[in-house]
Backbone atoms as SQL, in Angstrom:
CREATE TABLE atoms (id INTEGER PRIMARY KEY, chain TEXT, resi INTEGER, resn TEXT, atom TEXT, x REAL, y REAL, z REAL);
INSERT INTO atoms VALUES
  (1, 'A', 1, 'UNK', 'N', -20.282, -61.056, -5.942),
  (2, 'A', 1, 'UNK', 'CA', -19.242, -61.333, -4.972),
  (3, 'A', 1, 'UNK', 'C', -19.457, -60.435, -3.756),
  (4, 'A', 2, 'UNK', 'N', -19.409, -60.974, -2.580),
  (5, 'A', 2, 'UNK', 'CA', -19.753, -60.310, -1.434),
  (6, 'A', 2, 'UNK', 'C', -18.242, -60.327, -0.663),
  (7, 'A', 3, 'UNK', 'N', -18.168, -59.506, 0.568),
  (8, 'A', 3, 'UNK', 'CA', -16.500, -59.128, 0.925),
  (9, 'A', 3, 'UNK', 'C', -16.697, -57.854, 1.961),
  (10, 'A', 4, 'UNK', 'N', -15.404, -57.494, 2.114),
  (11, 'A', 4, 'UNK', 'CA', -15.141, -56.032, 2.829),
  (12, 'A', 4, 'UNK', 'C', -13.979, -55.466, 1.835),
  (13, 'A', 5, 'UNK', 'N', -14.622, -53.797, 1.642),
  (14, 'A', 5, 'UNK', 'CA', -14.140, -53.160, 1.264),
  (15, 'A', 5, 'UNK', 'C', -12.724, -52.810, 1.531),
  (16, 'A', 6, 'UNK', 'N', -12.870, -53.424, 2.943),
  (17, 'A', 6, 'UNK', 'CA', -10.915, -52.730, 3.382),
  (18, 'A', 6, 'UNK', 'C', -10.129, -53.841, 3.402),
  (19, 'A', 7, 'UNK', 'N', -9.988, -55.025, 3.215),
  (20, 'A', 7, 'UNK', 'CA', -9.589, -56.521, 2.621),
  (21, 'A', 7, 'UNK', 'C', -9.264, -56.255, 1.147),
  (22, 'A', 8, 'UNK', 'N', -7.709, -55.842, 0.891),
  (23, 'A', 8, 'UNK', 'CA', -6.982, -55.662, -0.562),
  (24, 'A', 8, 'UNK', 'C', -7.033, -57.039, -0.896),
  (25, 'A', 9, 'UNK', 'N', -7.120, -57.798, -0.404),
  (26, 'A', 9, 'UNK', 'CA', -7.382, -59.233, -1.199),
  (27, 'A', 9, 'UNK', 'C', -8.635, -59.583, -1.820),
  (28, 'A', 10, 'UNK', 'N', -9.414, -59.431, -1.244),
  (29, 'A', 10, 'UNK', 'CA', -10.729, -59.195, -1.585),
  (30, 'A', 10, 'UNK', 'C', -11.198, -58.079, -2.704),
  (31, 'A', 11, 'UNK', 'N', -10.553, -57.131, -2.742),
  (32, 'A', 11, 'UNK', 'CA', -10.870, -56.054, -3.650),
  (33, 'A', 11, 'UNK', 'C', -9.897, -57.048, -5.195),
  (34, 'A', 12, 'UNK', 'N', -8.800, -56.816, -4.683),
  (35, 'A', 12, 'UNK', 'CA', -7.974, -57.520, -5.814),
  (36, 'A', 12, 'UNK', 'C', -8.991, -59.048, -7.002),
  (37, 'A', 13, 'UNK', 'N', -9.279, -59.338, -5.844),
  (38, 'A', 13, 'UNK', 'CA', -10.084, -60.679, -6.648),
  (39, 'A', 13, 'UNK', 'C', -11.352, -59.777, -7.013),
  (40, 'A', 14, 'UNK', 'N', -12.090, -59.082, -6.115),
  (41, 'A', 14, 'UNK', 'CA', -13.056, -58.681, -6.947),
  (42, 'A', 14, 'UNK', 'C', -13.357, -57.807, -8.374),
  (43, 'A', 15, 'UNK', 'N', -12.118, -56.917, -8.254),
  (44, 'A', 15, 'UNK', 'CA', -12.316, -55.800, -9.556),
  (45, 'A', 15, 'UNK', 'C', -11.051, -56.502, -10.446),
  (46, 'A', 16, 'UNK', 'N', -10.600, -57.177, -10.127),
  (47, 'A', 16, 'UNK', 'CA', -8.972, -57.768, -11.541),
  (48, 'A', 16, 'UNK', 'C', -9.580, -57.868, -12.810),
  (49, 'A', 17, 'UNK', 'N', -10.960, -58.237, -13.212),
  (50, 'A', 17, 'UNK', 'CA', -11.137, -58.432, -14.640),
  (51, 'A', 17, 'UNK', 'C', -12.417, -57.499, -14.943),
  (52, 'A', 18, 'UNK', 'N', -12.696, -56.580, -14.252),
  (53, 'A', 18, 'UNK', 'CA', -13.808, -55.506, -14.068),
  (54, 'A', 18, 'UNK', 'C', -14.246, -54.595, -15.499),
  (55, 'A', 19, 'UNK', 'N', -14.298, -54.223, -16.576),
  (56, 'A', 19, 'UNK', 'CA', -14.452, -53.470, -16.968),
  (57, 'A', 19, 'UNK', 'C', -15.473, -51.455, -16.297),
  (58, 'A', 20, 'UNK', 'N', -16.623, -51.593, -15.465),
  (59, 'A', 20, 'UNK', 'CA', -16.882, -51.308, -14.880),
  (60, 'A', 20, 'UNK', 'C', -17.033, -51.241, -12.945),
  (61, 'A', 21, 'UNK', 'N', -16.747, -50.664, -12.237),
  (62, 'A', 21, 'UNK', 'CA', -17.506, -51.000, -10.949),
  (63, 'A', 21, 'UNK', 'C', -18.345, -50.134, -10.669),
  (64, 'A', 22, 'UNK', 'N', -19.184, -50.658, -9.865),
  (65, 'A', 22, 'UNK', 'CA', -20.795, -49.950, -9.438),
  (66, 'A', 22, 'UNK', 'C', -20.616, -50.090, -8.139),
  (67, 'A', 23, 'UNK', 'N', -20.207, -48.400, -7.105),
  (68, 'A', 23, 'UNK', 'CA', -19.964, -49.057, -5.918),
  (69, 'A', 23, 'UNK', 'C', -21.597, -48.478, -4.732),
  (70, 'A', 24, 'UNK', 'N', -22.110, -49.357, -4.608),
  (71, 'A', 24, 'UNK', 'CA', -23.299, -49.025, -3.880),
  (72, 'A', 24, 'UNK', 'C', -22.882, -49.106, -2.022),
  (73, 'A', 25, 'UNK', 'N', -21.820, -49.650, -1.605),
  (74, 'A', 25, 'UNK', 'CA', -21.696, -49.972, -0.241),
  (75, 'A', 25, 'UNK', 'C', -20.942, -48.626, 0.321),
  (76, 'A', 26, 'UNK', 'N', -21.776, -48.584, 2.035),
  (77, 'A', 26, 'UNK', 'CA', -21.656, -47.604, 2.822),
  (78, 'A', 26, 'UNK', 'C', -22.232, -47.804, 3.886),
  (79, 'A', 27, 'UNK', 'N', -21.726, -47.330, 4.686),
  (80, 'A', 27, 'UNK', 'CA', -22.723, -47.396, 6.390),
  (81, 'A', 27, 'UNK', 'C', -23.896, -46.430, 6.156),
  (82, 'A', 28, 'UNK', 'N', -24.793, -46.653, 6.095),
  (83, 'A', 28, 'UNK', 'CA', -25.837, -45.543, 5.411),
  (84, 'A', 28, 'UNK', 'C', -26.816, -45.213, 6.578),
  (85, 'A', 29, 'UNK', 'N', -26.702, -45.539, 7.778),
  (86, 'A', 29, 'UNK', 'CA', -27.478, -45.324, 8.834),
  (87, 'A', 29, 'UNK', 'C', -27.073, -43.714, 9.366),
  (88, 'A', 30, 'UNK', 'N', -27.737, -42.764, 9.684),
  (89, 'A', 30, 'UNK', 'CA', -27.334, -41.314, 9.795),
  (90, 'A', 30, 'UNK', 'C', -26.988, -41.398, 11.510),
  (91, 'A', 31, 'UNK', 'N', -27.746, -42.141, 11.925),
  (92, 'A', 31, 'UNK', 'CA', -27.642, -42.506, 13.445),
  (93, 'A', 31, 'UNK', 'C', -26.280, -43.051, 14.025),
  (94, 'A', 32, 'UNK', 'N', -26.229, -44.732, 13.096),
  (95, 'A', 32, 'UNK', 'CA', -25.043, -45.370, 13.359),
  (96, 'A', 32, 'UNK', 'C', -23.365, -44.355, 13.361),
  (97, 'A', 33, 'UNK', 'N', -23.777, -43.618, 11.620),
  (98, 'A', 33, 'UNK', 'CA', -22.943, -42.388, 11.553),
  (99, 'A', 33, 'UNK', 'C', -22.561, -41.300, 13.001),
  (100, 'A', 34, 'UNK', 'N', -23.320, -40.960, 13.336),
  (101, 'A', 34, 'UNK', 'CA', -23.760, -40.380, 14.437),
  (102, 'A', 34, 'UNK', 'C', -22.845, -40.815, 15.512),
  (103, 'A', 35, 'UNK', 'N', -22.992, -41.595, 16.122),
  (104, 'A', 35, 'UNK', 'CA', -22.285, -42.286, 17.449),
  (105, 'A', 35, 'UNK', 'C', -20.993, -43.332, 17.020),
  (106, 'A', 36, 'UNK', 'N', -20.785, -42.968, 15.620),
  (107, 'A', 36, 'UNK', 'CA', -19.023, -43.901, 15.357),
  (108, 'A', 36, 'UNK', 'C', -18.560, -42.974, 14.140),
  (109, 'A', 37, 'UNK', 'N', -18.192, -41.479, 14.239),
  (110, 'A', 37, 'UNK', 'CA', -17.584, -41.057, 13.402),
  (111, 'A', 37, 'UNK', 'C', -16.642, -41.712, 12.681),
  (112, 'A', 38, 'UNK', 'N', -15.622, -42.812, 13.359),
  (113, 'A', 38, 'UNK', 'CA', -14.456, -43.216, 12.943),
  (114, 'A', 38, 'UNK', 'C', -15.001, -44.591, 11.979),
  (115, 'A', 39, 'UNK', 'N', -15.855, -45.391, 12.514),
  (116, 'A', 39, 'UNK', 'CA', -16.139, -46.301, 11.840),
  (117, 'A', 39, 'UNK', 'C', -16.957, -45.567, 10.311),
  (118, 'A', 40, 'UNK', 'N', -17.505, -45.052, 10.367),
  (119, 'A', 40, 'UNK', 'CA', -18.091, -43.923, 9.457),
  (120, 'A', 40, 'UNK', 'C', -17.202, -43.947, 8.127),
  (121, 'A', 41, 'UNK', 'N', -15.997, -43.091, 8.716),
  (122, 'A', 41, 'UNK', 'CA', -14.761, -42.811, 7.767),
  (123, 'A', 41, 'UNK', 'C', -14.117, -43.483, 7.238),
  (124, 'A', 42, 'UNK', 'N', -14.267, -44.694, 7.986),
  (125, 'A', 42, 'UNK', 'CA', -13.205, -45.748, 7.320),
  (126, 'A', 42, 'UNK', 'C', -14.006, -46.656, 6.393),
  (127, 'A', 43, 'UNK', 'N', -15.465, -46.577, 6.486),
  (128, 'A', 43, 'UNK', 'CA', -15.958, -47.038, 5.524),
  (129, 'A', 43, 'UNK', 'C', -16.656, -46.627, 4.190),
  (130, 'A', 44, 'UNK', 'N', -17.100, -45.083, 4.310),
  (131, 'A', 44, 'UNK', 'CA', -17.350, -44.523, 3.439),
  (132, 'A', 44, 'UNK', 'C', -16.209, -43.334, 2.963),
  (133, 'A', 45, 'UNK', 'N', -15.441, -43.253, 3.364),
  (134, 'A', 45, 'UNK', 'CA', -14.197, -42.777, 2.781),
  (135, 'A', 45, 'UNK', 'C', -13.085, -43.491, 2.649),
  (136, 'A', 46, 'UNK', 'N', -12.343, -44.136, 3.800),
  (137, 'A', 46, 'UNK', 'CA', -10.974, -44.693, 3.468),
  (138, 'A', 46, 'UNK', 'C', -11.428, -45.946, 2.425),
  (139, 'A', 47, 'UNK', 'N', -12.792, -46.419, 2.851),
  (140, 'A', 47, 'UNK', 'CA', -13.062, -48.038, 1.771),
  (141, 'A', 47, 'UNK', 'C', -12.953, -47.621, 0.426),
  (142, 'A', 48, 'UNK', 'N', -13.676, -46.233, -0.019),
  (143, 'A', 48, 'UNK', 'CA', -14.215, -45.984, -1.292),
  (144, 'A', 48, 'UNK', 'C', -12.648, -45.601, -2.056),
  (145, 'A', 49, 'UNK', 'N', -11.479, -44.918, -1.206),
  (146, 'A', 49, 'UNK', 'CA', -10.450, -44.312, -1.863),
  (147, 'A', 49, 'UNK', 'C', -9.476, -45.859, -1.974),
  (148, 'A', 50, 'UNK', 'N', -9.844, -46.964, -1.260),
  (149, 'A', 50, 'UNK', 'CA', -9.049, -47.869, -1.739),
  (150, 'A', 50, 'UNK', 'C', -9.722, -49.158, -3.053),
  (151, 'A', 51, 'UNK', 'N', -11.155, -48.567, -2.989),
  (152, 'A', 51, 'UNK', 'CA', -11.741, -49.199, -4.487),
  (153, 'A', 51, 'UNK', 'C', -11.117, -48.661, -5.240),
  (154, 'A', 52, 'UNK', 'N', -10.984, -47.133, -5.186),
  (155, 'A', 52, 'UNK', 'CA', -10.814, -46.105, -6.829),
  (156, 'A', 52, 'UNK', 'C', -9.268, -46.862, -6.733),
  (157, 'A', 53, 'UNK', 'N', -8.460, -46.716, -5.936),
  (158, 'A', 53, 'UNK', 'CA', -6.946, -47.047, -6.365),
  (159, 'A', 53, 'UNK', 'C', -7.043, -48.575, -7.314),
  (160, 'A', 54, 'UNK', 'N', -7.814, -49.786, -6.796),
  (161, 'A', 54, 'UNK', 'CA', -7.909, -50.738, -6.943),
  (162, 'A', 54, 'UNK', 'C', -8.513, -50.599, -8.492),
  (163, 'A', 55, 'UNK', 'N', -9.336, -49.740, -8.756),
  (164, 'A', 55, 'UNK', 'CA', -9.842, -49.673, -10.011),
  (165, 'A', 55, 'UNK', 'C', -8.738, -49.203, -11.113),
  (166, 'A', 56, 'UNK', 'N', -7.931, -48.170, -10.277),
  (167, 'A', 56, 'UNK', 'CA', -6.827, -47.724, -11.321),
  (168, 'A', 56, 'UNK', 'C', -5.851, -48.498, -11.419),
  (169, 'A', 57, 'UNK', 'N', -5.436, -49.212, -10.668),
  (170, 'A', 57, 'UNK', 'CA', -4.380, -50.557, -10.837),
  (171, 'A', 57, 'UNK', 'C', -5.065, -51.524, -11.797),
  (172, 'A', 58, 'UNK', 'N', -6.353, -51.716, -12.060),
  (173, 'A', 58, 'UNK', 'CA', -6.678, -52.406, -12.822),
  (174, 'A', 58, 'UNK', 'C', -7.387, -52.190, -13.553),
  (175, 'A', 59, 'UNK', 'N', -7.045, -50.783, -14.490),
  (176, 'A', 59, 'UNK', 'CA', -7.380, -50.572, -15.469),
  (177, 'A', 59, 'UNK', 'C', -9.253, -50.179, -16.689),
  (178, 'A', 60, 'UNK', 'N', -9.719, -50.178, -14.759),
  (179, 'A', 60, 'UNK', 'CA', -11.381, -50.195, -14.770),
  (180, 'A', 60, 'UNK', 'C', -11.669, -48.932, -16.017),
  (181, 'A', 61, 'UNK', 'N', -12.341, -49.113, -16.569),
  (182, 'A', 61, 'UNK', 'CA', -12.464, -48.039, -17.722),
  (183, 'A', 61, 'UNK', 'C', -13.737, -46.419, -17.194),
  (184, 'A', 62, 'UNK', 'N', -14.762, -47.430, -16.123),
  (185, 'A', 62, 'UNK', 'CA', -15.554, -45.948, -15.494),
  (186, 'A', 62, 'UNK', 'C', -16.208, -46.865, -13.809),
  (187, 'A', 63, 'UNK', 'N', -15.760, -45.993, -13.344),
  (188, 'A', 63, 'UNK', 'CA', -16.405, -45.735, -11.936),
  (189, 'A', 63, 'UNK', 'C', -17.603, -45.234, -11.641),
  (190, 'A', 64, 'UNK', 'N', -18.902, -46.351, -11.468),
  (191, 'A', 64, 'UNK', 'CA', -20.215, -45.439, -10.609),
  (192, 'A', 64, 'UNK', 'C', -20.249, -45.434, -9.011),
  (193, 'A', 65, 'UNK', 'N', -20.667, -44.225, -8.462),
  (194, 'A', 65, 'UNK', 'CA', -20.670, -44.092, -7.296),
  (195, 'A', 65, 'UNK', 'C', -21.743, -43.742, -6.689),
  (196, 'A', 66, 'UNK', 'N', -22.511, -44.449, -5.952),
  (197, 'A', 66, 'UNK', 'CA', -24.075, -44.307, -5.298),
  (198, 'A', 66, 'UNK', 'C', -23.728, -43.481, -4.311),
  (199, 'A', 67, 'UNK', 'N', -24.388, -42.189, -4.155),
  (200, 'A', 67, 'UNK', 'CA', -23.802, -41.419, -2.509),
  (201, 'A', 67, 'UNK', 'C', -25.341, -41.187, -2.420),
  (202, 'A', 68, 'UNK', 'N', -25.573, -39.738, -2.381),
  (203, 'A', 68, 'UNK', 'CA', -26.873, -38.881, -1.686),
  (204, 'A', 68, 'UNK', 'C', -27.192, -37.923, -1.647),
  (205, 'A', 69, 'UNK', 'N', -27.785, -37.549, -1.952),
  (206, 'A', 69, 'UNK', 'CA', -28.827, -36.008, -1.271),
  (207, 'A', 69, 'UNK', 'C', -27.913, -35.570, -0.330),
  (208, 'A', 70, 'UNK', 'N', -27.841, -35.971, 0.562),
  (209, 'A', 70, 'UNK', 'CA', -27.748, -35.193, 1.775),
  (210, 'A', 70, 'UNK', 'C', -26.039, -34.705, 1.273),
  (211, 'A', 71, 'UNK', 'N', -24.986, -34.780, 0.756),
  (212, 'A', 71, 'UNK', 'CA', -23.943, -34.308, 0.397),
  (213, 'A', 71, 'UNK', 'C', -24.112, -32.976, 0.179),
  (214, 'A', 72, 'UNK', 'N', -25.599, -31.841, -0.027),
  (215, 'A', 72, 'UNK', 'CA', -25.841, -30.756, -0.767),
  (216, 'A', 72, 'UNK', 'C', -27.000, -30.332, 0.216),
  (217, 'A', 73, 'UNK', 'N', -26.855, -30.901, 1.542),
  (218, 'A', 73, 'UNK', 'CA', -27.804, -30.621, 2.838),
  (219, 'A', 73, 'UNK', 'C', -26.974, -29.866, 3.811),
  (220, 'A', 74, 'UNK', 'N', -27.652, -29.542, 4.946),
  (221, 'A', 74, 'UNK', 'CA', -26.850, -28.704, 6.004),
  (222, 'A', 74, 'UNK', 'C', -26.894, -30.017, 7.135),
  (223, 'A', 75, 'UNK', 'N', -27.981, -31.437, 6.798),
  (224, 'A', 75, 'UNK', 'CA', -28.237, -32.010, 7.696),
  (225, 'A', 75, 'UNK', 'C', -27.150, -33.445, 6.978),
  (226, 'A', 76, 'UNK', 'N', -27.632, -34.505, 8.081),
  (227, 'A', 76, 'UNK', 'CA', -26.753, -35.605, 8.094),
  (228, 'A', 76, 'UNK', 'C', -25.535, -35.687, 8.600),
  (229, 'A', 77, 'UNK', 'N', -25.153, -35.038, 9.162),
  (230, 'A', 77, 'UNK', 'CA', -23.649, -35.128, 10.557),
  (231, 'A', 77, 'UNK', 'C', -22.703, -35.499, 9.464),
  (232, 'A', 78, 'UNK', 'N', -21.808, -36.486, 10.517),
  (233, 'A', 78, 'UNK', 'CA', -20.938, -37.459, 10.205),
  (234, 'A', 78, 'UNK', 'C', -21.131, -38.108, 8.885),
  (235, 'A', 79, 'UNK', 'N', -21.936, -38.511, 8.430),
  (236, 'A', 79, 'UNK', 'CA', -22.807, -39.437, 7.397),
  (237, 'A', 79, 'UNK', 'C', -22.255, -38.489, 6.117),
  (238, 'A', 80, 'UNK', 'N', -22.990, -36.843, 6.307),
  (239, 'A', 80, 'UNK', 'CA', -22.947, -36.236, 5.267),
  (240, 'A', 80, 'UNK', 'C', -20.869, -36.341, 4.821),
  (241, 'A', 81, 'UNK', 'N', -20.689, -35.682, 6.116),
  (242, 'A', 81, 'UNK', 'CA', -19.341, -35.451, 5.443),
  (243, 'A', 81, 'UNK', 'C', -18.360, -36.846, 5.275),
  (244, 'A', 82, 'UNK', 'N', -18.412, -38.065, 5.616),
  (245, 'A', 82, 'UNK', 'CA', -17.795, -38.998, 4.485),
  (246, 'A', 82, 'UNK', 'C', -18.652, -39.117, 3.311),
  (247, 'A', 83, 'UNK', 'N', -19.882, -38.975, 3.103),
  (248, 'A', 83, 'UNK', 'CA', -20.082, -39.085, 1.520),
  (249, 'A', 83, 'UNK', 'C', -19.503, -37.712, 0.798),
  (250, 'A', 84, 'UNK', 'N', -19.571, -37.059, 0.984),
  (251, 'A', 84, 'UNK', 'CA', -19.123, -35.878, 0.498),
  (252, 'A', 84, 'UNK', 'C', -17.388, -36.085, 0.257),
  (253, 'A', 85, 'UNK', 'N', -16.730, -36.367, 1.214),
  (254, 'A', 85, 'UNK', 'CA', -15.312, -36.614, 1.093),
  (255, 'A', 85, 'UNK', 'C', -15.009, -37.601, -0.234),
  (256, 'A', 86, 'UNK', 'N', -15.578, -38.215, 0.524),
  (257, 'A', 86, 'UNK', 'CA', -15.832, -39.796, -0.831),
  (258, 'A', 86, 'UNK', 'C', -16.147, -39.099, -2.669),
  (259, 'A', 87, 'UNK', 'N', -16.999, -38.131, -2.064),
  (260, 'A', 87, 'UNK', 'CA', -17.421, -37.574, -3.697),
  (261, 'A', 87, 'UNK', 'C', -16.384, -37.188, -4.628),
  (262, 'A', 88, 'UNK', 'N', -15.473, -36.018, -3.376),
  (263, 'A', 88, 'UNK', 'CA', -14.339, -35.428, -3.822),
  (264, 'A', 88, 'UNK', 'C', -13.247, -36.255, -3.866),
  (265, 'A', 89, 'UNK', 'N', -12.821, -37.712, -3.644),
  (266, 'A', 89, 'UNK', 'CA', -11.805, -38.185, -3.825),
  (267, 'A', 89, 'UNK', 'C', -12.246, -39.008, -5.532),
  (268, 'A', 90, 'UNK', 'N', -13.379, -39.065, -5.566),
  (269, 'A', 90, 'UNK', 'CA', -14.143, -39.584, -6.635),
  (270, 'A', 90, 'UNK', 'C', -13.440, -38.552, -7.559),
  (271, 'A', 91, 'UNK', 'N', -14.108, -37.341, -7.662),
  (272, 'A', 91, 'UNK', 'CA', -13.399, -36.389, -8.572),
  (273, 'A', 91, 'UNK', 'C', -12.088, -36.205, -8.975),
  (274, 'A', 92, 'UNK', 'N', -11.650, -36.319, -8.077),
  (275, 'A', 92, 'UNK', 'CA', -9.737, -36.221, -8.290),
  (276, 'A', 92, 'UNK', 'C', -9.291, -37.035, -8.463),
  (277, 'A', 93, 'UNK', 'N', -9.727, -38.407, -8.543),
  (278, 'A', 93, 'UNK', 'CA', -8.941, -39.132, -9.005),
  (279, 'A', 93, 'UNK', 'C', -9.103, -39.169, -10.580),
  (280, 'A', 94, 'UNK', 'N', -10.301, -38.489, -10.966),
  (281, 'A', 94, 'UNK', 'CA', -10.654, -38.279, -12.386),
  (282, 'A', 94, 'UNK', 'C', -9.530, -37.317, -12.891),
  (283, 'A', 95, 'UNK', 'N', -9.795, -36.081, -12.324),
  (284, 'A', 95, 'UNK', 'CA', -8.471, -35.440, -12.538),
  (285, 'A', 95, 'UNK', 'C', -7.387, -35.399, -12.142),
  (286, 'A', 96, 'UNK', 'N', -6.754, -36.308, -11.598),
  (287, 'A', 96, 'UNK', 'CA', -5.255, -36.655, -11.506),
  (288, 'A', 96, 'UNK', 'C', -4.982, -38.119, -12.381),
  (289, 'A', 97, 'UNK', 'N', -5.926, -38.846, -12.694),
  (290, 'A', 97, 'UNK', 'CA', -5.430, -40.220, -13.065),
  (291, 'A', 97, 'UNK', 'C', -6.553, -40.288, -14.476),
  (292, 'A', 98, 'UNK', 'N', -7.050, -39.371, -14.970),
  (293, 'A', 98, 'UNK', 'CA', -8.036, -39.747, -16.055),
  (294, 'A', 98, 'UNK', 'C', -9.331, -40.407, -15.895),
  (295, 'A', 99, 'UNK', 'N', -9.623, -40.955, -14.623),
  (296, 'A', 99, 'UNK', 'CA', -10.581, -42.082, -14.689),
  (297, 'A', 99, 'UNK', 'C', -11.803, -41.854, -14.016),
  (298, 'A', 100, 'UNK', 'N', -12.927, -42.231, -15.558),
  (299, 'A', 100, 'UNK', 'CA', -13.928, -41.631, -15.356),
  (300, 'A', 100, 'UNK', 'C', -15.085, -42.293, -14.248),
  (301, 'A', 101, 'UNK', 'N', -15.716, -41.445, -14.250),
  (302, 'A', 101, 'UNK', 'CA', -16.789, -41.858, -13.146),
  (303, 'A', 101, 'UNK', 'C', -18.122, -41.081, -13.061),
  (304, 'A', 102, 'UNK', 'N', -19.191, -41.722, -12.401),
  (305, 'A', 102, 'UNK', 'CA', -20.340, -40.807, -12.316),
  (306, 'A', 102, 'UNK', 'C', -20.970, -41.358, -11.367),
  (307, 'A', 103, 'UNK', 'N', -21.103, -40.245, -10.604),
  (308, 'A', 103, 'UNK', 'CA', -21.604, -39.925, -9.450),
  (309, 'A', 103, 'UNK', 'C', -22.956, -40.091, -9.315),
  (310, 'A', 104, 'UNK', 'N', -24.181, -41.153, -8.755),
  (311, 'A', 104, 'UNK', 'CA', -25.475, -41.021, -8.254),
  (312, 'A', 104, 'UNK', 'C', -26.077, -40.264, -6.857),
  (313, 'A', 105, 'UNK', 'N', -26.638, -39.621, -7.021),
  (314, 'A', 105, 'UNK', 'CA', -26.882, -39.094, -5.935),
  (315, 'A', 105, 'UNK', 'C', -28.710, -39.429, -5.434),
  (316, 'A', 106, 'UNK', 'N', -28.762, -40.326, -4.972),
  (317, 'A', 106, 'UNK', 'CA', -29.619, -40.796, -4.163),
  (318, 'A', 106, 'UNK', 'C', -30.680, -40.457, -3.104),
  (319, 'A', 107, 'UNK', 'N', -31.802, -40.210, -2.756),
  (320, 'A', 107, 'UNK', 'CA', -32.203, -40.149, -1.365),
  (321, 'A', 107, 'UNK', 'C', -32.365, -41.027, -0.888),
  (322, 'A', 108, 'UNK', 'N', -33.130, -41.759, 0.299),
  (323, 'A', 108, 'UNK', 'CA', -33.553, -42.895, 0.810),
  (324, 'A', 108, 'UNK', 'C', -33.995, -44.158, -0.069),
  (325, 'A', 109, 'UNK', 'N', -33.398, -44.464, -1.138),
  (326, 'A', 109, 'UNK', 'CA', -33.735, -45.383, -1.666),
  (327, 'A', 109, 'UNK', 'C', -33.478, -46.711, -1.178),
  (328, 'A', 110, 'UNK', 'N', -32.265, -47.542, -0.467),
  (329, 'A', 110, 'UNK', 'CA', -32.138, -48.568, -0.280),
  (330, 'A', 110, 'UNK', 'C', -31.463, -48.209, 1.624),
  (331, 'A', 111, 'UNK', 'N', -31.556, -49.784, 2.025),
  (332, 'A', 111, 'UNK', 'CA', -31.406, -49.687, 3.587),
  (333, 'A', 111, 'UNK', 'C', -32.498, -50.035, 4.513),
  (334, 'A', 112, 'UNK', 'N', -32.473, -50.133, 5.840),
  (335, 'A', 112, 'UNK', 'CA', -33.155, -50.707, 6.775),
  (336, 'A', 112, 'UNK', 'C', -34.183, -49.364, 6.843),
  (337, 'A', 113, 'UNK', 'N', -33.814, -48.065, 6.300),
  (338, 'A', 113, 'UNK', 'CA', -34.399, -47.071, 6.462),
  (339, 'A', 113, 'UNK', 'C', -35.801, -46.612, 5.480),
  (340, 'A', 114, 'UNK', 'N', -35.429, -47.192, 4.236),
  (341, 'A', 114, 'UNK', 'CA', -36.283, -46.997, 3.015),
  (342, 'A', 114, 'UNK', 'C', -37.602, -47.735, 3.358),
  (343, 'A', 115, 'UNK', 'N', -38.022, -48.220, 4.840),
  (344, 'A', 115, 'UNK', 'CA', -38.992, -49.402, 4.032),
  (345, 'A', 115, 'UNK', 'C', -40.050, -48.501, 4.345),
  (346, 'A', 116, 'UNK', 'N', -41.478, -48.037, 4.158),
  (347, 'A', 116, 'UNK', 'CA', -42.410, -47.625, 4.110),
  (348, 'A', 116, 'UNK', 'C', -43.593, -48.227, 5.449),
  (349, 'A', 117, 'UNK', 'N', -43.427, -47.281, 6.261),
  (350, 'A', 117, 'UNK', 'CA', -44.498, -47.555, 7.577),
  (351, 'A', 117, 'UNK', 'C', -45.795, -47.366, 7.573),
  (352, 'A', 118, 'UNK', 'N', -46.785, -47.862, 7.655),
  (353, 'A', 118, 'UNK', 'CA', -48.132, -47.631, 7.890),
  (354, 'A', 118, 'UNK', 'C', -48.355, -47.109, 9.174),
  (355, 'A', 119, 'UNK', 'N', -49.336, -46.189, 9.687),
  (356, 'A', 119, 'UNK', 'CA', -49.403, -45.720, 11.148),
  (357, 'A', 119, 'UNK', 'C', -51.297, -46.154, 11.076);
């Protein structure tokens, strides 16, 4: 099922009979990050804290979360700190609501960025 993360209708239909979610989506460009802090935030933080709610309304039993490397870097701007935010709302909702999750932490694996250049 394909959608936007910030569309509660869309989330609703997507996770209602979920046992797991696997959330891989994010603006993952460090650049794009770069020159739209706000768009940034609202997609790798405000999107991700309205999956986890959506997961706890419906009873999702574990949460995976694809983030990155760079969360444990000095580099990646903007980029770094919504995944990082995202990490920590990940966590607390474990410890405030029980619900488990595990965290991937990634480098350049997927994106317009991963593909391999010949010179």
């Amino acid at each position: 099922m394909e959608g936007d993360l910030l569309d509660e209708t869309f989330l609703d239909l997507a996770i209602a009979s979920c046992v797991v979610v696997i959330n891989f989506a994010a603006l993952e460009d460090l650049n794009t990050a770069l020159a739209a802090p706000i768009d940034t935030a609202s997609v790798n933080v405000h999107a991700k804290v309205q999956v986890l709610d959506n997961c706890l309304r419906n009873s999702v039993r574990r949460f995976m979360y694809a983030s990155t490397v760079y969360v444990y870097s000095c580099e990646g701007g903007f980029y770094r700190c919504s995944r990082q935010a995202a990490e920590l709302y990940v966590e607390e909702y474990q410890r405030a609501y029980k619900m488990f999750y595990k965290i991937l932490s990634y480098g350049s694996l997927y994106g317009p960025q991963s593909v391999s250049r010949a010179s």
